[in-house]
Backbone bond lengths (Angstrom), bond angles and torsions (degrees), N, CA, C in turn:
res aa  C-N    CA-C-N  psi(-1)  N-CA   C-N-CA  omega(-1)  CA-C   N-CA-C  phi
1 X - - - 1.459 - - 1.527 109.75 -
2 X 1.232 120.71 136.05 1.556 134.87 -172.18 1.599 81.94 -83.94
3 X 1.671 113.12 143.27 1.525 91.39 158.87 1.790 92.70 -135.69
4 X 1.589 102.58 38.84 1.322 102.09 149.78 1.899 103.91 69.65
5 X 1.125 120.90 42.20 1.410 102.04 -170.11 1.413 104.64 -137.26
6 X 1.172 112.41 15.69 1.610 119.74 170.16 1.741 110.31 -51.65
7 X 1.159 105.57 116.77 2.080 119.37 168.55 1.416 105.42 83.19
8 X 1.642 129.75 -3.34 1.444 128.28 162.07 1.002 95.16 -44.53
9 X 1.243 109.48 159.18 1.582 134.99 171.01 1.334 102.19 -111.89
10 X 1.334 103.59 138.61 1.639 101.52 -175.62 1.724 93.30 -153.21
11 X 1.690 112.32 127.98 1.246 125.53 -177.74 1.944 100.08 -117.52
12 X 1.363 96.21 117.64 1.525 120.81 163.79 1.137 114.99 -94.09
13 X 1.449 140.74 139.84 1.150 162.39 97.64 1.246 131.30 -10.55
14 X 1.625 118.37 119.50 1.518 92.87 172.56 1.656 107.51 84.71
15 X 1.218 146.16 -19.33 1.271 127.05 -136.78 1.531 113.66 -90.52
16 X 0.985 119.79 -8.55 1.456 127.23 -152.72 2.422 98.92 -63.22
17 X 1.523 108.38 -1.44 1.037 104.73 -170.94 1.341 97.86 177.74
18 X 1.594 109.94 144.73 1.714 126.02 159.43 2.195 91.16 81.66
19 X 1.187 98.73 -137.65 1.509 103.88 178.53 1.120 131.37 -73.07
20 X 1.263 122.47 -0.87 1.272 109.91 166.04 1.670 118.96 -88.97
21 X 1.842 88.70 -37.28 1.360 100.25 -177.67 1.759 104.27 -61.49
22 X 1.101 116.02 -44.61 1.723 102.69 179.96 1.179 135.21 -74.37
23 X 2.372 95.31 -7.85 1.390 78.49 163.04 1.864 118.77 -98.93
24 X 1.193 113.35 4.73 1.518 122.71 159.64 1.475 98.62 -53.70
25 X 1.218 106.07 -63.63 1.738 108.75 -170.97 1.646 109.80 -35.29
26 X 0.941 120.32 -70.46 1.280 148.49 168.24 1.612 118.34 -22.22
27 X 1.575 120.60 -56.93 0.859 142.98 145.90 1.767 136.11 -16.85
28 X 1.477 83.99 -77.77 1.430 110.57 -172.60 1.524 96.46 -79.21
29 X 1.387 133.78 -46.13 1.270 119.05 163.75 1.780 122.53 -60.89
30 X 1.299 93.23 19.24 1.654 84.50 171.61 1.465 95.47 -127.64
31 X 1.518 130.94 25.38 1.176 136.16 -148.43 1.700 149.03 29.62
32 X 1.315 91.50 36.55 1.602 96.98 155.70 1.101 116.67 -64.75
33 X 1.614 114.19 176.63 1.697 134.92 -171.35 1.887 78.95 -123.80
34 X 1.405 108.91 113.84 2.072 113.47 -167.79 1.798 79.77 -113.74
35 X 1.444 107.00 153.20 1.638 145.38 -170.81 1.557 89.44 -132.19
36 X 1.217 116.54 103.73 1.573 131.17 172.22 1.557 108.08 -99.35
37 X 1.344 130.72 133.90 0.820 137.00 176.36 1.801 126.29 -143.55
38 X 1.109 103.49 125.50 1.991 105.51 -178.12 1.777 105.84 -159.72
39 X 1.036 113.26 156.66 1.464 126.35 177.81 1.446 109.94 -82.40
40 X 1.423 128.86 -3.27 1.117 124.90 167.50 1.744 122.01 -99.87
41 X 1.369 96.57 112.55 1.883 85.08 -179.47 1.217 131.50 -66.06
42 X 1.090 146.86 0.04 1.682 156.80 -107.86 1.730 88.56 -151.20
43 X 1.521 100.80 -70.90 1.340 121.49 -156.96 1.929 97.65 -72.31
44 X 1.395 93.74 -48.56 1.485 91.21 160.68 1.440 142.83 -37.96
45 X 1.224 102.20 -72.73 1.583 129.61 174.34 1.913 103.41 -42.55
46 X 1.315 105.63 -56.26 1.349 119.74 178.15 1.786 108.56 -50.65
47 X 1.709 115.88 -59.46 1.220 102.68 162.06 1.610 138.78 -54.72
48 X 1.006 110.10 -25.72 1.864 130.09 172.39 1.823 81.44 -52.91
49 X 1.465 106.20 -80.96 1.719 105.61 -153.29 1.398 103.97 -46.53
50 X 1.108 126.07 -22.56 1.531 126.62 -172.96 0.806 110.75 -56.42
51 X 1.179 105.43 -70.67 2.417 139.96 -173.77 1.776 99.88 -55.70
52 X 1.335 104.39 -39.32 1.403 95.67 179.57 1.558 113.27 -76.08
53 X 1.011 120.22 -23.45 1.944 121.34 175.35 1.278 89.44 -65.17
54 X 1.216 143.18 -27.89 1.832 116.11 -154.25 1.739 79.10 -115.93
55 X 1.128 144.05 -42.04 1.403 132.72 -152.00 1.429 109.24 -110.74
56 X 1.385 112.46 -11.49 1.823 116.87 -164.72 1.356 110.75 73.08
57 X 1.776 91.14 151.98 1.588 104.97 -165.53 1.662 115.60 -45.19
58 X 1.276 125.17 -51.70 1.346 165.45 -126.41 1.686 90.11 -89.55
59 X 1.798 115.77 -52.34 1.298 99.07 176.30 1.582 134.83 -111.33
60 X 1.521 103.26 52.76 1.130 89.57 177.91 1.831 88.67 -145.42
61 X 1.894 108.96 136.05 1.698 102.52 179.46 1.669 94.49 -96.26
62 X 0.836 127.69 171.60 1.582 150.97 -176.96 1.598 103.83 -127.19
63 X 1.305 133.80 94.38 1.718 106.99 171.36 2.068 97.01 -133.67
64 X 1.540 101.95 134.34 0.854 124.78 -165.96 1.831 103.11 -78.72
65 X 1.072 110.01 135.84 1.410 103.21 -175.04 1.464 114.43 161.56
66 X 1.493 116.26 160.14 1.843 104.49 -171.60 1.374 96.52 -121.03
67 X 1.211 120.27 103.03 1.863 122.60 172.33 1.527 114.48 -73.09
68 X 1.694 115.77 10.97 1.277 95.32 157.18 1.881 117.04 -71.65
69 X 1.396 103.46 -18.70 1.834 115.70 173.39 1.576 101.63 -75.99
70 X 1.678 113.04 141.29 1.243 107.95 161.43 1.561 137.40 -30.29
71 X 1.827 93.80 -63.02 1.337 113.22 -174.95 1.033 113.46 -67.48
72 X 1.603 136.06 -15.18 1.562 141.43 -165.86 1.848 87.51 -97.99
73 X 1.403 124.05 -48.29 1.364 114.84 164.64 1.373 126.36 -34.40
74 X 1.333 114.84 -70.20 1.522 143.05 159.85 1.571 111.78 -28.36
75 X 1.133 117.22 -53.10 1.522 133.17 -173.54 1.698 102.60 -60.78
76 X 1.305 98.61 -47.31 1.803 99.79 -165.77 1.456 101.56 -82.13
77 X 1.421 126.73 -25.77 1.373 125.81 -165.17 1.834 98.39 -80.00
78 X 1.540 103.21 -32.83 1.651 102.45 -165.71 1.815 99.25 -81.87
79 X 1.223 130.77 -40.91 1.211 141.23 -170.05 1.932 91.85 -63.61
80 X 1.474 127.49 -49.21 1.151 125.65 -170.16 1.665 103.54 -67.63
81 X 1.442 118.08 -39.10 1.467 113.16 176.00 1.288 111.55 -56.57
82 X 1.568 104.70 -56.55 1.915 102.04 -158.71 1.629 103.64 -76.19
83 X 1.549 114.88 5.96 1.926 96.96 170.42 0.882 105.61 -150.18
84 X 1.864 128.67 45.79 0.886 148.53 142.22 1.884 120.23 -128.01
85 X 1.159 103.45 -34.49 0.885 109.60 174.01 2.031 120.88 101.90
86 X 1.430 108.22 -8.68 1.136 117.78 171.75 1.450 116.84 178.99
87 X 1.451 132.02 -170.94 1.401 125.26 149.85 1.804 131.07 -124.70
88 X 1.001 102.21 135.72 1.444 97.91 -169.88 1.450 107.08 -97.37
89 X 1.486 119.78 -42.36 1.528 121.51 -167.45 1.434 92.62 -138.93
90 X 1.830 106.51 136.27 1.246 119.34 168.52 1.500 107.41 -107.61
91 X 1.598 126.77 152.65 1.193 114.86 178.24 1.191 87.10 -158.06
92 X 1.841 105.22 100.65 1.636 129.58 169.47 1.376 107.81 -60.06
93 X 1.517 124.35 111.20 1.669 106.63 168.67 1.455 113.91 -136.96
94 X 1.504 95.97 27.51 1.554 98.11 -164.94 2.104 100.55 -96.34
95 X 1.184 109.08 136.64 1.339 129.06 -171.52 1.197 145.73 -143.77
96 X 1.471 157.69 110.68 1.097 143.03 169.32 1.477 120.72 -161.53
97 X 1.057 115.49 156.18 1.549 113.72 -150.06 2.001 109.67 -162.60
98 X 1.371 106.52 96.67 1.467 93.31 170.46 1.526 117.06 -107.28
99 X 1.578 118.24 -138.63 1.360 116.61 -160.20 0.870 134.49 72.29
100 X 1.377 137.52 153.96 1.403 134.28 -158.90 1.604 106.99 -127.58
101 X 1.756 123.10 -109.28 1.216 126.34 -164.07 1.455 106.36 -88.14
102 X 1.108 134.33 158.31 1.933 140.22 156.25 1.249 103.24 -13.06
103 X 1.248 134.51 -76.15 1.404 150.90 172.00 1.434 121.98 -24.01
104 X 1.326 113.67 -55.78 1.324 115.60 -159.12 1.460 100.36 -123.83
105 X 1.632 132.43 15.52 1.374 128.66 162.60 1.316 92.86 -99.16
106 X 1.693 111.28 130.79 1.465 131.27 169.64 1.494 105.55 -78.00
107 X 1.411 124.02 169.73 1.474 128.26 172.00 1.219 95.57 -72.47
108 X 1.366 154.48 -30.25 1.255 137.76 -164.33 1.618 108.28 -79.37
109 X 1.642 92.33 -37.79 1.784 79.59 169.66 1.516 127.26 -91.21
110 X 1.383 123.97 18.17 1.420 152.98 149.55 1.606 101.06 -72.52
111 X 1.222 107.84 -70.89 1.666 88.15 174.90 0.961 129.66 -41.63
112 X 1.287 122.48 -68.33 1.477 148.31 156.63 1.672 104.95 10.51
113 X 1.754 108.66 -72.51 1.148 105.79 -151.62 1.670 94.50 -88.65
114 X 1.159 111.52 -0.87 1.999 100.61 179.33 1.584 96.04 -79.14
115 X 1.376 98.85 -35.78 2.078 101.60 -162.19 1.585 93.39 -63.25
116 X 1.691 123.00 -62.18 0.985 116.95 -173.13 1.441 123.66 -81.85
117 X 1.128 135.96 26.38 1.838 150.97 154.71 0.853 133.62 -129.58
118 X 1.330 147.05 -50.90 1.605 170.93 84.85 1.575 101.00 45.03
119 X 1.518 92.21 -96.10 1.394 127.44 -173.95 1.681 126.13 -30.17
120 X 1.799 102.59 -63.89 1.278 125.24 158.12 1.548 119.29 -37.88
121 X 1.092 105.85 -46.91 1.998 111.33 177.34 1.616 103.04 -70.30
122 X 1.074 112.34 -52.01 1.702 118.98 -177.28 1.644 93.59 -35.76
123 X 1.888 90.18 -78.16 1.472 111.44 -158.87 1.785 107.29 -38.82
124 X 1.572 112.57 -42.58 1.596 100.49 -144.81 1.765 99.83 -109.21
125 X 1.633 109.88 9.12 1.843 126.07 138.07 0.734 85.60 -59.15
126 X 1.618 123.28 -100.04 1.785 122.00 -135.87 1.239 124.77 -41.72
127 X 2.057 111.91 -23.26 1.648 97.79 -166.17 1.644 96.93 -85.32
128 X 2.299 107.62 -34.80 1.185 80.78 -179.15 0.818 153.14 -105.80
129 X 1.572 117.97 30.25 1.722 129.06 -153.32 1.809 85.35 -88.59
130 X 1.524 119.27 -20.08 1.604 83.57 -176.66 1.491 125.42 -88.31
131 X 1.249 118.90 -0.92 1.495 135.03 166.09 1.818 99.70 -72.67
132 X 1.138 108.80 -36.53 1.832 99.87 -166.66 1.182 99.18 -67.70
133 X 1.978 120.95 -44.35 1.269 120.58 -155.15 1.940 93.53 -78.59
134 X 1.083 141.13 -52.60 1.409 126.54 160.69 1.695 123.17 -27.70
135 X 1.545 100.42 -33.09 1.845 94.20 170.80 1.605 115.72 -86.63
136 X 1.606 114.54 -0.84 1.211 106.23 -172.75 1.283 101.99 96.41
137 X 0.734 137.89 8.67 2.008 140.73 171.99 1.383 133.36 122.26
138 X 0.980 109.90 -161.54 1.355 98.16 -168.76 1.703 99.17 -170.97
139 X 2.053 101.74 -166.69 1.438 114.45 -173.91 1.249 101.75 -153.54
140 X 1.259 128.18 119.77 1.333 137.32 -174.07 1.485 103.37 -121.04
141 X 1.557 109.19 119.45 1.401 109.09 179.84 1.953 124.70 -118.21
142 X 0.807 125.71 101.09 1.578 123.96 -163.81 1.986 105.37 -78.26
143 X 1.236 112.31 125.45 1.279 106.66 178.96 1.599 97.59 -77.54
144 X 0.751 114.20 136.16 1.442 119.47 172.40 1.803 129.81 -111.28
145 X 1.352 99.35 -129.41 1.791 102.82 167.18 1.460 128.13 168.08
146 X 1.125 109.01 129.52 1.677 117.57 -178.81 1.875 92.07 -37.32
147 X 1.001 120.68 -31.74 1.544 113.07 -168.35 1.918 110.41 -105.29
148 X 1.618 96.22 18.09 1.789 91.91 138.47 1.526 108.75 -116.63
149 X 1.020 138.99 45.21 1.125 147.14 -171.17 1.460 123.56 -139.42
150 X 1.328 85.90 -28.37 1.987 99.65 170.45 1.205 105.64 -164.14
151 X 1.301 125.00 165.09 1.652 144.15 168.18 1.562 106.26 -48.44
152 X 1.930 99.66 116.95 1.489 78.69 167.73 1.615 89.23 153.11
153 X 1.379 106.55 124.31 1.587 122.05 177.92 2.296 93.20 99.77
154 X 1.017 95.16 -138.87 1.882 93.60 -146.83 2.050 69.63 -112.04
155 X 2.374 91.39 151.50 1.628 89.42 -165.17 1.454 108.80 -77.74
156 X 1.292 137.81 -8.30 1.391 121.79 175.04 1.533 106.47 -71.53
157 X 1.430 120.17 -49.96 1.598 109.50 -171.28 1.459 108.51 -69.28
158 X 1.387 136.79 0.37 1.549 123.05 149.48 1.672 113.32 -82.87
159 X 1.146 108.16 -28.25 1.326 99.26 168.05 1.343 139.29 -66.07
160 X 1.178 93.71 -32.29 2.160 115.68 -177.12 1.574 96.51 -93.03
161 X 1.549 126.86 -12.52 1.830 116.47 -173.55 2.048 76.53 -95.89
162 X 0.824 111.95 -75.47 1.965 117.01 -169.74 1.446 92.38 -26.01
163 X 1.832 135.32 -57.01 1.449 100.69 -166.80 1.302 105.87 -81.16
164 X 1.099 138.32 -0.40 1.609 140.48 -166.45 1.312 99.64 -64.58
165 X 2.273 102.12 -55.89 1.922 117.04 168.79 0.848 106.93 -40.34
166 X 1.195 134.03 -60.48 1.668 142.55 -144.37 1.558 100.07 -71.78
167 X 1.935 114.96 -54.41 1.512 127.66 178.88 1.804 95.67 -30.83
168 X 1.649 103.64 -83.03 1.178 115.70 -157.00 1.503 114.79 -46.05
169 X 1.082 133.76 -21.49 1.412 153.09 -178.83 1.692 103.68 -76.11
170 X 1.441 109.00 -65.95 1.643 103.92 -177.48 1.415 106.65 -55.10
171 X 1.470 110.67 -52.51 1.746 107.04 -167.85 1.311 110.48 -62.64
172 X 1.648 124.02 -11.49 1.831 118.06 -138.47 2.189 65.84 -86.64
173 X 1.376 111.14 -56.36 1.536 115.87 -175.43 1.406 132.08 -44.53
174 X 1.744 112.68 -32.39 1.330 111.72 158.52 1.342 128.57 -67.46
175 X 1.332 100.41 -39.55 1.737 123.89 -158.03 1.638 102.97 -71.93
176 X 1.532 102.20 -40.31 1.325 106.63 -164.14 2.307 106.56 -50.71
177 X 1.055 119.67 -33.86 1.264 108.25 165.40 1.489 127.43 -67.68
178 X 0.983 111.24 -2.28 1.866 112.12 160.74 1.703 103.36 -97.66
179 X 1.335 125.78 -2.91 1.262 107.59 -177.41 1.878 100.51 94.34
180 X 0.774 105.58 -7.81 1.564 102.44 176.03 1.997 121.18 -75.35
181 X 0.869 106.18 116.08 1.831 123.32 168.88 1.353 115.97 -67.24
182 X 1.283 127.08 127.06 1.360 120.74 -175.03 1.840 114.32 -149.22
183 X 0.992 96.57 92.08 1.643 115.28 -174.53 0.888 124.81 -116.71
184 X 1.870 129.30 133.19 1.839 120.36 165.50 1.584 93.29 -89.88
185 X 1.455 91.15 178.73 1.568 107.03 164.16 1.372 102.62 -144.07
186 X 1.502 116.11 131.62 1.500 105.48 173.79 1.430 107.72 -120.58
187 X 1.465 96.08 123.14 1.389 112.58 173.75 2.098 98.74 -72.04
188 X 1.845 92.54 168.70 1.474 114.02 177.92 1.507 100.94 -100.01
189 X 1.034 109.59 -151.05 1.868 114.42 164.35 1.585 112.88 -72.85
190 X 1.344 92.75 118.80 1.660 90.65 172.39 1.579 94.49 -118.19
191 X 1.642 100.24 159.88 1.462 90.92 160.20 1.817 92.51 -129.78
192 X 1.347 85.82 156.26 1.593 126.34 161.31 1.693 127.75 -141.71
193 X 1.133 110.25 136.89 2.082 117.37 -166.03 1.880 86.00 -42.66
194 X 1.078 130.01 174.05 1.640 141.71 -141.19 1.337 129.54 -41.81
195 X 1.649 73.16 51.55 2.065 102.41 155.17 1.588 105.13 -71.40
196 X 1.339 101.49 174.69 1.772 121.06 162.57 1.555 113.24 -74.71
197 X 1.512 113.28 -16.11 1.528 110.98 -178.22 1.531 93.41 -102.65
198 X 1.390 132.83 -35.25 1.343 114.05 -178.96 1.744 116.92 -72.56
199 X 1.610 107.42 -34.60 1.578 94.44 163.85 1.401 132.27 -59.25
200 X 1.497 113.99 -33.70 1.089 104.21 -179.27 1.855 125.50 -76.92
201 X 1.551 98.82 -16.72 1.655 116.04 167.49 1.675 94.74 -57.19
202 X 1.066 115.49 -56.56 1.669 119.90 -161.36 1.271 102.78 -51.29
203 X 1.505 107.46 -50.76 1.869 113.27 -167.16 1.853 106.81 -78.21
204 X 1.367 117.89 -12.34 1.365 100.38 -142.46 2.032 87.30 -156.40
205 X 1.344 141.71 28.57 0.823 157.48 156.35 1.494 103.20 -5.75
206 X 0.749 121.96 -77.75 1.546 128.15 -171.31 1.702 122.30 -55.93
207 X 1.556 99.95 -46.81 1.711 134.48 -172.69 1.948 82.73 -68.54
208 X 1.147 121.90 -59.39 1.548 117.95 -162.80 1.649 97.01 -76.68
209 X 1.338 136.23 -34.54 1.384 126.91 -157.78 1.677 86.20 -78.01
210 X 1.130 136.90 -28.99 1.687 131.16 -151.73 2.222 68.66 -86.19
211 X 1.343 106.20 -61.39 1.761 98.33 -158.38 1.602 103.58 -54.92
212 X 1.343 140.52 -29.06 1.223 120.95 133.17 1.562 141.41 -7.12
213 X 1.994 104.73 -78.90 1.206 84.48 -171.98 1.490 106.04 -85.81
214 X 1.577 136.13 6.04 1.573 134.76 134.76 0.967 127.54 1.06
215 X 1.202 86.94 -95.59 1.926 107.90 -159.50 1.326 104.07 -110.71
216 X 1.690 142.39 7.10 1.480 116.01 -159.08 1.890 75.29 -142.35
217 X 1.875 99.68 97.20 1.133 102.71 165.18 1.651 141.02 -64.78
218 X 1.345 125.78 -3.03 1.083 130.51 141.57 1.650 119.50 -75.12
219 X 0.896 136.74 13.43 1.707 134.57 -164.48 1.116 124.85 38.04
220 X 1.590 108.78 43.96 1.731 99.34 -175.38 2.059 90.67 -166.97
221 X 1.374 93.42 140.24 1.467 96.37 146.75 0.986 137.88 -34.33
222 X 1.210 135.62 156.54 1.545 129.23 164.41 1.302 117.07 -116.81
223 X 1.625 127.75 139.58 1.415 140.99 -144.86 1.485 92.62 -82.24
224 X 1.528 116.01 175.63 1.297 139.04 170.60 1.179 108.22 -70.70
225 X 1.188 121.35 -59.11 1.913 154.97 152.74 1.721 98.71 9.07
226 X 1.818 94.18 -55.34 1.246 101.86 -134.43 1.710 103.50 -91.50
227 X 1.344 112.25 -17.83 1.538 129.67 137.33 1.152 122.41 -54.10
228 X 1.190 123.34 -54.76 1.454 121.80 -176.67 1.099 114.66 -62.25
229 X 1.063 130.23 -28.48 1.668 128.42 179.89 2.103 111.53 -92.49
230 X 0.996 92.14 -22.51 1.578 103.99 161.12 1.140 113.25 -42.68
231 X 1.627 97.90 -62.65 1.941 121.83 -168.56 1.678 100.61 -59.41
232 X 1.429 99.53 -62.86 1.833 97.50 176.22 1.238 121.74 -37.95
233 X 1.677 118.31 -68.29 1.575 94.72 170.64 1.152 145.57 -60.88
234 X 1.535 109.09 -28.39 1.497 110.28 154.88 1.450 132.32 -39.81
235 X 1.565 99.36 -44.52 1.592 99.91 -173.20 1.786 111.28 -87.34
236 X 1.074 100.09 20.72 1.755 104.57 172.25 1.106 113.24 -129.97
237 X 1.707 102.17 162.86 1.879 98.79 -178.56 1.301 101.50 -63.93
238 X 0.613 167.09 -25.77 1.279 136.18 177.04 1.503 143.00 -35.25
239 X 1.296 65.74 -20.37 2.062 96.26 179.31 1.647 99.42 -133.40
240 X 1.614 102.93 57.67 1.712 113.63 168.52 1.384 117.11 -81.53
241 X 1.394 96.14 -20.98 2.171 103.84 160.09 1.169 121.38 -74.87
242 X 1.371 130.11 -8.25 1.231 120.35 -152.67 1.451 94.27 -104.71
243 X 1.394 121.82 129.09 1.527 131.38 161.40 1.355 125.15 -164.24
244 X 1.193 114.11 129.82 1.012 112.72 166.23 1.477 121.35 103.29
245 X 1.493 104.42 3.94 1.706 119.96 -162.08 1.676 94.76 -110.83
246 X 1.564 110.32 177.23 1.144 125.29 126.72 1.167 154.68 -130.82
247 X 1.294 137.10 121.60 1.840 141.97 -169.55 1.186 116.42 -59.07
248 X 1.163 117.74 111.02 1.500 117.20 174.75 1.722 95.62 -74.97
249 X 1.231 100.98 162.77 1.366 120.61 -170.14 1.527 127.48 -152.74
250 X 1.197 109.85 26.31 1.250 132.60 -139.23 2.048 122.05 -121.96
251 X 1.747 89.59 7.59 2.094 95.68 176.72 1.541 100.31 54.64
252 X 1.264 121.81 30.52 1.423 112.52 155.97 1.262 103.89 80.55
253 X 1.481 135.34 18.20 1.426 139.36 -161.74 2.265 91.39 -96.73
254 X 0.877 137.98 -40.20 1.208 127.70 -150.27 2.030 86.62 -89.45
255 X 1.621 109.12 174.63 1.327 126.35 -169.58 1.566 99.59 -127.60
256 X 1.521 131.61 21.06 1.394 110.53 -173.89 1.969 91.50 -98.31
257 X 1.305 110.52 174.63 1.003 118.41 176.66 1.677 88.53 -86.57
């Protein structure tokens, strides 16, 4: 299936590794011009050379920077205009969230996880829905999670994935009169090498193979791949109905209806 996305511009979050990076992958092999972005230079740079073997040097920017900060927002949205020339598809995937029970999470680590999950999706809509609405529209995609959707993993990261649902839902309703698309997708457990599911395989081998045959009714993780290609059709017409929802993505692992 063509899904039509040759020279879009499409800015990821986060990508330099795990889901964002596969859904760049994903992307650019369907020929977009991808805006990679992470606070790590190393890990970065390394994803650029990747994206550039499958897409060529020419379309893919690399800019180092943390869009949970305004100006690090700002930075990636202006660098994607002036050497691309606009944005067509956003794909929020930047996240993190600790703390444990009611009790013993402080407000700072309540802040914490809105500034660094929440916030970032807000911030890096607002700068770019007004470049999309000048192209005639756009696709805004929120990574989300089986665990804003139901009970389950540590209580801030159900709290910060549920408003992420909720985000993509209010904006998918405003936006939709510029032509703008606005969807999460929540993946289940995936693993990828220095994910949160591959450390804890490393530390705890046995404890994760039993939560395997548990909760993950196919008996297996689910790939990066398998997100990333989610994100692609989403972010093309092909999926010109789609708004305002979210895709589970998850091998049958979550319990909501």
């Amino acid at each position: 299936m063509d899904l039509g996305l040759i020279d879009r511009v499409a800015v990821v979050t986060g990508s330099s590794k795990g889901l964002g990076y596969a859904s760049a992958k994903a992307l650019i092999a369907e020929g977009c011009r991808v805006v990679i972005c992470a606070r790590t230079p190393d890990t970065l740079q390394e994803a650029r050379r990747r994206l550039a073997e499958i897409g060529g040097d020419g379309r893919v920017l690399a800019v180092v920077s943390d869009v949970s900060r305004e100006d690090g927002a700002q930075k990636v949205v202006d660098q994607a205009v002036t050497t691309f020339g606009g944005i067509d598809i956003l794909i929020n995937n930047v996240g993190a969230a600790r703390g444990g029970g009611l009790l013993e999470t402080t407000d700072e680590i309540w802040k914490d996880a809105v500034d660094q999950t929440l916030m970032p999706a807000v911030r890096m809509s607002r700068l770019a829905v007004p470049s999309m609405q000048r192209r005639g529209g756009g696709s805004i995609i929120i990574v989300a999670s089986i665990y804003g959707r139901e009970a389950g993993g540590r209580m801030t990261y159900n709290v910060v994935k549920a408003a992420e649902i909720s985000l993509a839902k209010s904006m998918a309703q405003q936006l939709a009169p510029m032509n703008i698309r606005v969807n999460s997708v929540s993946p289940g457990s995936i693993l990828f090498e220095g994910g949160s599911w591959w450390k804890r395989q490393q530390d705890d081998p046995v404890g994760i193979a039993e939560f395997v045959q548990r909760e993950l009714p196919f008996g297996r993780f689910g790939k990066p791949e398998e997100i990333g290609d989610v994100v692609a059709y989403l972010s093309s017409s092909r999926a010109s109905w789609i708004s305002g929802t979210s895709i589970v993505v998850d091998g049958c692992q979550s319990r909501a209806f």
